[in-house]
C-alpha positions in Angstrom: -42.7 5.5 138.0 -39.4 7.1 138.3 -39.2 10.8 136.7 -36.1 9.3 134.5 -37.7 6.3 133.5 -40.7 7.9 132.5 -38.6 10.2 130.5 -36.9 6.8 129.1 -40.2 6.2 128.1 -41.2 8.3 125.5 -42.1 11.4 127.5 -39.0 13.3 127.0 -41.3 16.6 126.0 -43.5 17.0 129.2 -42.6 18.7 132.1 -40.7 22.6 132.1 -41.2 24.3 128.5 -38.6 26.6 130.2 -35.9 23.7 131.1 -33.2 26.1 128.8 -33.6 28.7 130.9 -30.4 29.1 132.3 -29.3 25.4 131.2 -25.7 23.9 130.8 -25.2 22.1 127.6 -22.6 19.8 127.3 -21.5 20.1 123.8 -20.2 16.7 122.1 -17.8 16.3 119.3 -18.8 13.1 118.3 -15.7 12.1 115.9 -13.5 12.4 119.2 -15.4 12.0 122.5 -15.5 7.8 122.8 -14.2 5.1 119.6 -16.5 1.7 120.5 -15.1 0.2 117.5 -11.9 0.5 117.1 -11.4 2.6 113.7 -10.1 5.7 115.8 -13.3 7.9 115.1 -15.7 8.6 117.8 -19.3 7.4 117.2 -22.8 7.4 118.6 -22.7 3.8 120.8 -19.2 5.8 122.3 -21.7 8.5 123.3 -24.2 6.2 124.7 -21.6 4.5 126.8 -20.0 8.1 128.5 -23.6 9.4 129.2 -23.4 8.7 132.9 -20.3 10.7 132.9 -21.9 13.5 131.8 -24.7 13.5 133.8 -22.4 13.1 136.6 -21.1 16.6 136.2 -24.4 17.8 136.8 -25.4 19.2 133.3 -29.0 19.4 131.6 -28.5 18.6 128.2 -26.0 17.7 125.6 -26.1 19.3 122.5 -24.5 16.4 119.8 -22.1 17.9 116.7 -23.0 16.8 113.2 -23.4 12.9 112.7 -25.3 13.0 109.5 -24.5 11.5 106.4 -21.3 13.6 104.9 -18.6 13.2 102.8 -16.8 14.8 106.0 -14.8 18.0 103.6 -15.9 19.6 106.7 -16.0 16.8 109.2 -20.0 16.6 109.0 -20.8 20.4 108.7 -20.9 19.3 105.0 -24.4 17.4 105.2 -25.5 14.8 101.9 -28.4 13.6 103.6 -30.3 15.5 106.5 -32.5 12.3 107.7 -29.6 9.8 108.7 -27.2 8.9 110.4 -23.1 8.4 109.1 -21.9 5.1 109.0 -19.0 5.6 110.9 -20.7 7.1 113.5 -23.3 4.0 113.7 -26.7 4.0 112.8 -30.4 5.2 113.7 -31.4 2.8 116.1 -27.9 4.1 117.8 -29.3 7.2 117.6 -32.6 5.9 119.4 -30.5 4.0 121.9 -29.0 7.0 122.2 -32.1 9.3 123.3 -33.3 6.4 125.7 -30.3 6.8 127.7 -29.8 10.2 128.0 -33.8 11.0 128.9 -33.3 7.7 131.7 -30.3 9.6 133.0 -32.4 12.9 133.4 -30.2 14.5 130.3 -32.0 16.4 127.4 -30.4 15.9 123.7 -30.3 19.2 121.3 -28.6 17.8 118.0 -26.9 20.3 115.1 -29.0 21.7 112.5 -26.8 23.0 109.7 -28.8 24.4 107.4 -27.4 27.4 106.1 -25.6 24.8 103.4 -25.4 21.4 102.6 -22.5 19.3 100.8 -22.1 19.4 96.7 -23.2 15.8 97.1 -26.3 16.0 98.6 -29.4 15.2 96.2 -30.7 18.8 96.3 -27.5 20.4 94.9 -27.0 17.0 92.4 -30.6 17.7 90.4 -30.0 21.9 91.1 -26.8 21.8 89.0 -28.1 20.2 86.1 -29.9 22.4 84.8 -30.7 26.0 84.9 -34.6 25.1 84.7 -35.2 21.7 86.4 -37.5 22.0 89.4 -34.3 22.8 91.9 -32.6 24.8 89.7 -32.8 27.7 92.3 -32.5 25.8 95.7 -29.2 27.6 95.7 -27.6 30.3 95.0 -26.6 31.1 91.3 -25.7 33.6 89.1 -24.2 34.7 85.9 -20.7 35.7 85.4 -19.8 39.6 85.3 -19.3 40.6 81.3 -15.7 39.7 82.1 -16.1 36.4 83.6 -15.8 37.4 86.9 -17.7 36.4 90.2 -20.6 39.0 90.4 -19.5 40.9 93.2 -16.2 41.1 96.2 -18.4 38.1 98.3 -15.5 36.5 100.4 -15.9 32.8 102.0 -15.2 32.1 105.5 -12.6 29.7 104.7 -11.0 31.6 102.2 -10.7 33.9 98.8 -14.3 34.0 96.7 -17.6 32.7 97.8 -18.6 31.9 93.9 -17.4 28.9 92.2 -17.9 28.3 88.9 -20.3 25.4 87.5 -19.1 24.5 84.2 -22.2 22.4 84.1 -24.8 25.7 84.5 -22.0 27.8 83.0 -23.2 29.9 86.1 -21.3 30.7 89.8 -22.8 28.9 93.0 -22.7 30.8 96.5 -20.7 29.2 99.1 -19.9 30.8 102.3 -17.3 28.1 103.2 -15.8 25.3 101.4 -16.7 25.2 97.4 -17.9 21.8 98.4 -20.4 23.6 101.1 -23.4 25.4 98.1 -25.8 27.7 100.2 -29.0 27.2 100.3 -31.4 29.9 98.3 -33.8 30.3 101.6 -35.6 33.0 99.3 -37.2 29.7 98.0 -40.2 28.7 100.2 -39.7 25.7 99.0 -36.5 25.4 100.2 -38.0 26.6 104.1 -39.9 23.7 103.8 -37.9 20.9 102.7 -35.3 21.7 105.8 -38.3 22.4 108.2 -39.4 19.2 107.2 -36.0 17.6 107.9 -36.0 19.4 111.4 -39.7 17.5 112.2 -37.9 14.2 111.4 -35.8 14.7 114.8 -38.9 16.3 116.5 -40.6 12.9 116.0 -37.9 11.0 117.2 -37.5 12.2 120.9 -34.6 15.7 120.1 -35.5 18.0 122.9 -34.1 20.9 120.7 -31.3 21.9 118.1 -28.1 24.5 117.4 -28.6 25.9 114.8 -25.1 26.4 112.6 -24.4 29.8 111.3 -28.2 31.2 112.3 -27.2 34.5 110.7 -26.1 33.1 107.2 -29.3 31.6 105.6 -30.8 34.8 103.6 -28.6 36.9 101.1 -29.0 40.2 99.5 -31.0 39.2 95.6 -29.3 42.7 94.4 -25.7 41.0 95.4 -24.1 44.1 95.9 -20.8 44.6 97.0 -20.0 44.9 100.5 -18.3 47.9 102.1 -14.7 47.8 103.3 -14.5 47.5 106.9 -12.3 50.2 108.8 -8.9 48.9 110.2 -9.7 49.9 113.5 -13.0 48.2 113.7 -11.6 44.6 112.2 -11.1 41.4 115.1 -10.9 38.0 114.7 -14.7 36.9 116.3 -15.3 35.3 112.6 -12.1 34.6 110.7 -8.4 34.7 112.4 -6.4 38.2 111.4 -4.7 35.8 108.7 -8.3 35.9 106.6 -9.2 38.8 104.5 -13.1 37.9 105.6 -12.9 40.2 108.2 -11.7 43.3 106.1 -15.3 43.7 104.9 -18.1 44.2 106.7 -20.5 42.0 105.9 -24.5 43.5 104.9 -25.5 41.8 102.4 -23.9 38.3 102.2 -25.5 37.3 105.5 -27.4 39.2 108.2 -30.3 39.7 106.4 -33.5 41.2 108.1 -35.9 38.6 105.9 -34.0 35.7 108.4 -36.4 36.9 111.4 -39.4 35.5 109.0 -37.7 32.1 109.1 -36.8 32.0 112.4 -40.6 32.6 113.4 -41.4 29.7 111.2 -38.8 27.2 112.9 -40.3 28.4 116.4 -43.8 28.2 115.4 -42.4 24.2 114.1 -40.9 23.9 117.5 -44.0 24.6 119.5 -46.2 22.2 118.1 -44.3 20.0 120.4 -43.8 20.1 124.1 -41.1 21.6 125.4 -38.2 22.1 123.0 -35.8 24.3 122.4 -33.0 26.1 119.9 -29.8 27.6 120.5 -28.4 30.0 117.3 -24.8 30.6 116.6 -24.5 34.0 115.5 -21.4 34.1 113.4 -20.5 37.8 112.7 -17.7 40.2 114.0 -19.5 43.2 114.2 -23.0 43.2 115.6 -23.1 39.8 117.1 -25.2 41.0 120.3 -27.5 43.1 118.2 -28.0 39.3 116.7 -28.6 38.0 119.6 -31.2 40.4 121.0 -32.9 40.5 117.0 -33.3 36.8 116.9 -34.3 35.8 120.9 -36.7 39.2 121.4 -40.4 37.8 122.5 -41.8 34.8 121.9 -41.4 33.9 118.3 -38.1 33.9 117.7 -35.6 31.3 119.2 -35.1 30.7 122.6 -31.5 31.2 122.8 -28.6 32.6 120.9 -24.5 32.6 121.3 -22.0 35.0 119.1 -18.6 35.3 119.7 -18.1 37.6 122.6 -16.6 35.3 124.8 -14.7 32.9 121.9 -12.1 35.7 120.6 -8.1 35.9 121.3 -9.4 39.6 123.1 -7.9 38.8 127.1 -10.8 38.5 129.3 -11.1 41.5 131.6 -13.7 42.9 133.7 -15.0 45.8 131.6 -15.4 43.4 128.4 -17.7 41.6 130.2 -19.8 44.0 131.6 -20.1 45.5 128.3 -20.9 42.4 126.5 -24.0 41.6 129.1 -25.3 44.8 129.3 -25.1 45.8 125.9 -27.4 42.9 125.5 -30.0 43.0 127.6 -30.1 47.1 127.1 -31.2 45.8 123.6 -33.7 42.1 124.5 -34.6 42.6 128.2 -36.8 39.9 127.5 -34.2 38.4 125.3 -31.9 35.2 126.5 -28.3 34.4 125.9 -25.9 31.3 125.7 -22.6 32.1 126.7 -19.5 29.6 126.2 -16.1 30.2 126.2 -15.1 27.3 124.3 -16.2 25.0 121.3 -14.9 23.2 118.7 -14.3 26.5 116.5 -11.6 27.9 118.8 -8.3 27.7 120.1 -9.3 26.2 124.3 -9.8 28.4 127.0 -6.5 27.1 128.9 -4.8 28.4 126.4 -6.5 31.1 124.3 -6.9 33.2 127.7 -4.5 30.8 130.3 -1.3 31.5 128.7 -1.5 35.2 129.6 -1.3 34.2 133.2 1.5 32.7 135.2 1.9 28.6 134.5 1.7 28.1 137.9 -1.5 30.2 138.3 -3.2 27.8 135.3 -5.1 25.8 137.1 -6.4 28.7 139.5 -7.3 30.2 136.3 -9.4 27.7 134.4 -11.5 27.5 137.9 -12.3 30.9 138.0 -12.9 31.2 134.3 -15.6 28.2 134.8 -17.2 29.7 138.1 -17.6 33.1 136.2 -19.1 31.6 133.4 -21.1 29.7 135.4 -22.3 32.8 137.0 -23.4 35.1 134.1 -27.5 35.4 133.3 -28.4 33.2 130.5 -27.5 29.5 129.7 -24.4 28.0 129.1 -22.7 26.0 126.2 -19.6 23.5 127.5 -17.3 22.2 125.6 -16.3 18.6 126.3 -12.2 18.7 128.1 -13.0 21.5 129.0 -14.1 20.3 132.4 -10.3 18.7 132.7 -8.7 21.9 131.8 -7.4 20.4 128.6 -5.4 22.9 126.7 -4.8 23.5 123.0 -2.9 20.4 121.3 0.0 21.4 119.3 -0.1 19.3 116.5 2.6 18.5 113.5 1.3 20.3 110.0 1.4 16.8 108.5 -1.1 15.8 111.6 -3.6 18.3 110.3 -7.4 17.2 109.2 -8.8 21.0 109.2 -9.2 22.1 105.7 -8.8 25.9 107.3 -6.1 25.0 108.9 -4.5 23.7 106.2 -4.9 26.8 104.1 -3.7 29.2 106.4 -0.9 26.9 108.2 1.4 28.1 109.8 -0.1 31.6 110.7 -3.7 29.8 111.9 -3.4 26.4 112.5 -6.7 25.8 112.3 -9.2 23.9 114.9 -7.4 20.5 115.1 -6.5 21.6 118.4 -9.2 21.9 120.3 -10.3 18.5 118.4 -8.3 16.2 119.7 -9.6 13.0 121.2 -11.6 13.2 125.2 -9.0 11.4 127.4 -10.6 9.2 129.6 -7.9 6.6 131.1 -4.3 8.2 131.5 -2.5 4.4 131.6 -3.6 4.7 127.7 -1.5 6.1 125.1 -4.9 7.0 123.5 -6.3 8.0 126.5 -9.0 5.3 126.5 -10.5 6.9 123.5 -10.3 4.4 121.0 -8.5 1.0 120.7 -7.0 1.8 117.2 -5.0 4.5 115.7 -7.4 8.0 116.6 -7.7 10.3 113.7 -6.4 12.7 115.6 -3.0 12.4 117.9 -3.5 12.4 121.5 -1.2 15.0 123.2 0.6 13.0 125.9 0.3 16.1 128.3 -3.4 15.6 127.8 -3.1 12.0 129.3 -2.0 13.8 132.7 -5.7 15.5 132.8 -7.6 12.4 132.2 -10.9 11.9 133.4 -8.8 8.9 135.5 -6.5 10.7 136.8 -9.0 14.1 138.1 -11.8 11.6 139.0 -10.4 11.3 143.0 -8.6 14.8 142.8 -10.2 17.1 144.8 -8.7 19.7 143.8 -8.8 18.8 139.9 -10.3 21.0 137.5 -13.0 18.0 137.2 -14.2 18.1 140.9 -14.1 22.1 140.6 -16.8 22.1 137.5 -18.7 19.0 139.4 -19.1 21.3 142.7 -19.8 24.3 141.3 -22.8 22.9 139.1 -23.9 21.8 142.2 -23.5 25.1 143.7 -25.4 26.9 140.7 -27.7 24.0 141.3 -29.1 25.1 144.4 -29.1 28.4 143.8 -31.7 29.5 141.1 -31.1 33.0 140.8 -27.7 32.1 139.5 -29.3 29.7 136.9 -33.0 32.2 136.2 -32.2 35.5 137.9 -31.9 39.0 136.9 -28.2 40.6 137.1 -26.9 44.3 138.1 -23.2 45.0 137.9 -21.5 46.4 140.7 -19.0 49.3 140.9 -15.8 47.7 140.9 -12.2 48.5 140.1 -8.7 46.9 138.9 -9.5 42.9 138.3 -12.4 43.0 140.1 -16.1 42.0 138.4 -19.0 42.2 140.8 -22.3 41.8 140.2 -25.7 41.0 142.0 -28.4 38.2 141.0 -31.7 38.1 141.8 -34.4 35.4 141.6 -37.8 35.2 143.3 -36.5 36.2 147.0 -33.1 35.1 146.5 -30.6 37.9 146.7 -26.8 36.7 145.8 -23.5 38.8 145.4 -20.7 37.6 143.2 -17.3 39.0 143.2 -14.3 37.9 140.8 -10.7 38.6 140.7 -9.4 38.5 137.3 -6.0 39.2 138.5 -2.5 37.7 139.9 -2.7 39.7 143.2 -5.0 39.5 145.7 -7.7 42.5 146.0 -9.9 44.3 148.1 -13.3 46.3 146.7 -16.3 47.7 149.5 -19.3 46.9 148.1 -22.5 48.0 150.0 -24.6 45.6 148.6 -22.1 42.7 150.5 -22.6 44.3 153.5 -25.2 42.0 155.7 -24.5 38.8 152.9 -23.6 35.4 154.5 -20.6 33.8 152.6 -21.8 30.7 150.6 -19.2 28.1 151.6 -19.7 25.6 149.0 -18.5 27.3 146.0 -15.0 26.4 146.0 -13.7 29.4 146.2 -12.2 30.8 149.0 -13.0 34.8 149.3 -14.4 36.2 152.9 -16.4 39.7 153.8 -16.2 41.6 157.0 -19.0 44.0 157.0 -18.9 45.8 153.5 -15.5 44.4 152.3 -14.6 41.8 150.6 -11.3 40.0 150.3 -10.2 38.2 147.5 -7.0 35.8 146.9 -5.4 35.8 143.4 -7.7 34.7 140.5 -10.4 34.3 143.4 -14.1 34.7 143.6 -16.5 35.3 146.2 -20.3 34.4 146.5 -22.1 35.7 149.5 -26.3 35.5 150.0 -28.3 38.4 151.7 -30.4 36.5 155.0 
């Protein structure tokens, strides 16, 4: 029987327990990557029908943004019901259809678990505010007023001003780390471990080959609920709230990062490996000690496989020396650790334009490439966004076009994450870019319609062809997906770095910058250049050339 039909089969689970290991994941926004019925909001039978799409990039896996039942405050990050499926985004049996398809074309499926918090409406939060003594009275988070009436302590949501709201129900705040509709979870509760444990074995049992978990670094609070320090100016960014958002003036001890959250952790990987070859992917959401997250929560075996923080998601220009920081400072902390980078996700402003609009316009396209080969390049796995593969930049979108509760609040400073939200484009003749037959919930930016999937499909030199050959590339070359890395001595623009897997001895070179450049590197000296890259560097003896925003890949014989 063919491998994939096999897979189709029900034997999703058998084969490489290490598949992740330097895996692409294809992320999917459901509510905007394919409409199949015409009410302008993507849904699962839209994902079912663009699955050879993906897999014709050349990715492992697809990891599938919140389709649970919600009452969308958050567009499904607010989840009523853990075990379902939305209506608007179909049903289970779409679901089902969904895994058969994906394991036939050879594609794993990792789904969001967000489990940090759930929505006000949910049944948990429903019986827990009734009372201060019926049997969920402390699934979440709640405390008395100060003497005064206030919140108990200078707690700030994500989103915005306090994380307590007040229950005139329980006469008694709730936590809430975004929205007020959004309660956390009191994971201090065993109880509460195993009721979302026992939602995460519901997917288990029906084919997932792994989860991203939402927020990983959120579940466990400080029980004293002290205050948290003031951060210093000068060590403030905007890797977990924009500049605009007093969040990041505090750093944040004990309203998240907790060291009981390893515990937990253990417990979801132990749940994990009672079944064949899955996986989980954290988002580490903090500003400060992001890779010291990373490294905590992937060390050994017992923790998660993988983790992502927001390194490579911030407004800070790429350059050379961040990212040789960034990857060292990590593995100096888990050398047996593993990391997920992406530079892009539904959180953050699009790579074209976050980083793109420092360089020349002209120079855009060059730009995006080399972004994607570096990324591409980098030890550990890799998270992509979908448009990203087109190059799509950031929509610009009218304030009363706006669906982003964050946005909305802090308009016109942030403008929120509509942007990078916007629907997939898939035929440019469409004014809706093939997305949906009826009005999509959000606009389509007519200059997206001119990077459609239509119009890069026969363009060589599209964005789209450059992220289909390099996957191939990376593809045949496993020390760039499993191999060790060493960074190079290197000047200017210029990132260098060797990787090393089982015999195979490669040498990457980068230029960041609008010039060409020059940089001897011993170890290049003896390397074959690796045509099929796409890019268009050359060596002679121990020097390598590179054009403007150009990379070179070269392979010691």
């Amino acid at each position: 029987m063919d491998a994939r039909v096999e897979r189709a089969a029900g034997t999703a689970g058998v084969g490489d327990a290490d598949w992740w290991r330097g895996a692409v994941i294809y992320q999917i926004y459901p509510r905007s990557f394919q409409d199949t019925n015409g009410d302008g909001i993507g849904d699962l039978a839209g994902i079912t029908k663009r699955l050879p799409y993906v897999a014709s990039l050349g990715v492992d896996a697809i990891w599938i943004s919140p389709f649970f039942p919600s009452p969308m405050k958050d567009f499904g990050y607010d989840v009523s019901d853990y075990c379902g499926v939305d209506p608007m985004f179909g049903t289970l049996d779409d679901f089902d259809a969904l895994i058969a398809e994906a394991h036939r074309l050879g594609l794993k499926v990792m789904i969001d678990q967000v489990i940090s918090h759930t929505s006000d409406l949910h049944p948990w939060f429903r019986e827990s505010r009734k009372s201060r003594d019926n049997p969920k009275s402390d699934w979440y988070v709640w405390t008395d007023a100060k003497p005064d009436g206030t919140p108990p302590n200078n707690w700030l949501s994500v989103f915005g001003g306090s994380s307590w709201e007040w229950d005139t129900g329980r006469r008694q705040y709730y936590l809430h780390n975004f929205l007020t509709t959004q309660p956390d979870l009191n994971f201090h509760n065993p109880h509460v471990q195993d009721a979302v444990l026992g939602a995460v074995r519901f997917w288990l049992e029906r084919g997932v080959d792994g989860f991203r978990l939402d927020t990983v670094n959120f579940y466990f609070h400080s029980e004293g609920l002290e205050n948290n320090p003031a951060l210093p100016i000068e060590k403030r960014n905007d890797k977990s709230a924009p500049a605009v958002n007093p969040y990041g003036y505090q750093d944040h001890v004990y309203d998240k990062n907790r060291p009981e959250n390893v515990g937990f952790l253990e417990r979801f990987r132990a749940l994990l490996d009672e079944y064949q070859a899955r996986a989980a992917v954290g988002e580490v959401g903090e500003g400060q000690r992001g890779t010291e997250l990373m490294a905590e929560y992937t060390s050994g075996t017992k923790r998660l496989q993988m983790c992502y923080s927001f390194e490579l998601l911030t407004s800070a220009p790429l350059s050379p020396g961040q990212l040789k920081e960034t990857l060292e400072e990590f593995d100096g902390k888990a050398p047996d650790g593993w990391a997920c980078w992406a530079t892009s996700n539904h959180d953050v402003e699009r790579t074209a334009s976050r980083w793109g609009d420092n360089v020349a316009p002209d120079n855009r396209t060059a730009f995006t490439k080399l972004v994607a080969s570096l990324l591409l390049s980098l030890r550990g796995s890799v998270c992509l966004y979908q448009g990203e593969e087109l190059g799509l930049t950031e929509a610009q979108l009218r304030f009363e076009d706006l669906q982003d509760p964050y946005g909305i609040r802090f308009w016109p400073d942030f403008k929120g994450r509509d942007g990078c939200r916007t629907p997939m484009v898939w035929d440019a003749g469409d004014k809706a870019g093939g997305f949906s037959s009826g009005k999509p919930w959000l606009p389509v930016p007519p200059e997206h319609l001119l990077m459609a999937v239509s119009a890069e499909e026969d363009d060589d030199a599209s964005v789209l062809a450059h992220y289909r050959r390099f996957l191939r590339f990376r593809k045949t070359h496993p020390s760039l997906q499993r191999g060790s890395i060493l960074f190079l001595k290197a000047e200017g623009d210029v990132l260098a770095f060797r990787r090393e897997w089982e015999g195979e001895t490669l040498v990457c070179a980068f230029n960041l910058g609008e010039v060409p450049a020059e940089i001897a590197l011993e170890d290049a000296d003896g390397c074959a250049t690796l045509p099929d890259s796409g890019h268009s560097g050359t060596v002679s003896g121990d020097t390598i050339t590179l054009p403007p925003l150009g990379a070179w890949f070269g392979r010691h014989e």
